[in-house]
Wavefront OBJ file of the C-alpha trace (Angstrom):
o trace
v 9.790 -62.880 33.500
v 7.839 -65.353 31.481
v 9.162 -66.635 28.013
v 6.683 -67.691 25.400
v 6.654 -70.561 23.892
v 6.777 -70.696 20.067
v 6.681 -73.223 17.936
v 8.669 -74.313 14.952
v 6.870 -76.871 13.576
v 6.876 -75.250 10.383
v 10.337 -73.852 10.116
v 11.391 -77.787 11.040
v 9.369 -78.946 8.133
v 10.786 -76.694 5.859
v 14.427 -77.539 7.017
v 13.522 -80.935 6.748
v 12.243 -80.896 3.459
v 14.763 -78.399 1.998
v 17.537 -80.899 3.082
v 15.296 -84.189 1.710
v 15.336 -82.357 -1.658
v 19.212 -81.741 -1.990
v 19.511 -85.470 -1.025
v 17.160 -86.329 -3.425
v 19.049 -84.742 -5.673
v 22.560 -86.384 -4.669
v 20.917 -89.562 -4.826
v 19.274 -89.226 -8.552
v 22.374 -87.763 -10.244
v 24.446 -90.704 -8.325
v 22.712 -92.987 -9.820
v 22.450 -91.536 -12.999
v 25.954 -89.968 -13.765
v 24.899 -87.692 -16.494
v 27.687 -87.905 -19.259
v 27.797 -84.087 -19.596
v 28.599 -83.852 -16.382
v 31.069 -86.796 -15.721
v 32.957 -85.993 -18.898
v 33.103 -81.841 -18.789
v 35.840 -81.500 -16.671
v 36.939 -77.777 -13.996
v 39.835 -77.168 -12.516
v 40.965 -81.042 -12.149
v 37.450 -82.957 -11.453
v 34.419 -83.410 -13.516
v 31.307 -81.578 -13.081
v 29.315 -84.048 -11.131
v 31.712 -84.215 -8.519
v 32.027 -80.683 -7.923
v 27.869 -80.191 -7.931
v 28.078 -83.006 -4.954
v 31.018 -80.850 -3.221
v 28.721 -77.795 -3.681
v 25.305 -79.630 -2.304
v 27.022 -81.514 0.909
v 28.768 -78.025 1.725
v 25.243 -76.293 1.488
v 23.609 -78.986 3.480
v 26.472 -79.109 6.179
v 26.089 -75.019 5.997
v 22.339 -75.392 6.349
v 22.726 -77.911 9.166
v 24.960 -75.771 11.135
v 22.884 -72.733 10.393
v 19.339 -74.317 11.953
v 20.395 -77.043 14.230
v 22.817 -74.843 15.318
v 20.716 -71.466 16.038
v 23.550 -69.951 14.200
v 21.015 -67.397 12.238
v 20.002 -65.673 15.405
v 23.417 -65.112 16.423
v 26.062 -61.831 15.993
v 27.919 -62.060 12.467
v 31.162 -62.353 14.488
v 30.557 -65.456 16.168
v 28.744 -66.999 12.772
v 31.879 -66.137 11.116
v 34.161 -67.005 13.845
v 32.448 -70.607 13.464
v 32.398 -70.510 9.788
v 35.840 -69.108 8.816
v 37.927 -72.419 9.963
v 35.453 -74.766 8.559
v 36.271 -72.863 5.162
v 39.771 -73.096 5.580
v 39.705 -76.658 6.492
v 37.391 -77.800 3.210
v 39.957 -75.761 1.269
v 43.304 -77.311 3.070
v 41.446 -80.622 2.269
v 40.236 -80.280 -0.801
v 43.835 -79.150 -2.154
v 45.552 -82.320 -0.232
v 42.676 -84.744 -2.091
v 43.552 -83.340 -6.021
v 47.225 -82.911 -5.325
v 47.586 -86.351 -3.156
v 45.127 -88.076 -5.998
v 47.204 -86.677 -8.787
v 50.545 -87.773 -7.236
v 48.958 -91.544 -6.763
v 47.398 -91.253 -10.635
v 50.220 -90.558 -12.183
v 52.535 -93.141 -10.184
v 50.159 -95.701 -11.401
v 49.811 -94.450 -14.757
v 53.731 -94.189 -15.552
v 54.932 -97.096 -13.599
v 54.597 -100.826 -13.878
v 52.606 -100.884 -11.050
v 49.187 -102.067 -12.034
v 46.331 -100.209 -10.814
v 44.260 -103.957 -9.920
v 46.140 -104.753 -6.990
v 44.831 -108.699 -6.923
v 47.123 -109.501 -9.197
l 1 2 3 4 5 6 7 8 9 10 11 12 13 14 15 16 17 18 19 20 21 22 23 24 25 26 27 28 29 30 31 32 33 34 35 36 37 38 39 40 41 42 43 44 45 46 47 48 49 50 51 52 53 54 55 56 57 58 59 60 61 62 63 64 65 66 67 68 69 70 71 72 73 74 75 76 77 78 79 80 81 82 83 84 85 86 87 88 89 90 91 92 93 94 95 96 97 98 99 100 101 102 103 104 105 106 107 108 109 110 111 112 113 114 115 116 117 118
């Protein structure tokens, strides 16, 4: 049996690129902070960082899905690998607002300042 060789040269670019451009993205609206975004707030955060939540998700997805080989695989095993990783972004996601509200509002109604140099 022979196996023929076939190259991904392009597919790599693409993946490459794809991923350079959500970066990009990250990067320019870091730097920026739009006000509309940093201001408008869902569900306990502001907009901005919810988009960066959504883009490092897609780009760990995207990762996983061509580093991986995961798109030539059966949907049970893509979702067997998938499912936790879900769950675990969720578990931690819920720990960071409710842990981060607890600390805020400790600071906020005590006479603990929040610079701690002092």
């Amino acid at each position: 049996m022979s196996h023929e060789h076939v190259s991904n040269t392009k597919r790599i670019w693409f993946v490459f690129a794809l991923l350079s451009v959500v970066t990009t993205v990250e990067v320019i609206l870091g730097i920026l902070k739009p006000e509309s975004l940093e201001l408008t707030h869902f569900v306990g955060l502001n907009l901005l960082n919810w988009i960066f939540y959504i883009l490092t998700i897609f780009k760990a997805y995207y990762i996983v899905w061509a580093f991986m080989h995961m798109e030539g695989e059966k949907s049970n095993l893509r979702w067997s690998v998938v499912s936790p990783v879900i769950f675990l972004v969720l578990y931690l996601l819920f720990i960071l607002l409710t842990e981060g509200h607890y600390i805020y509002g400790v600071f906020k109604d005590s006479t603990i300042k929040w610079n701690f140099l002092t």
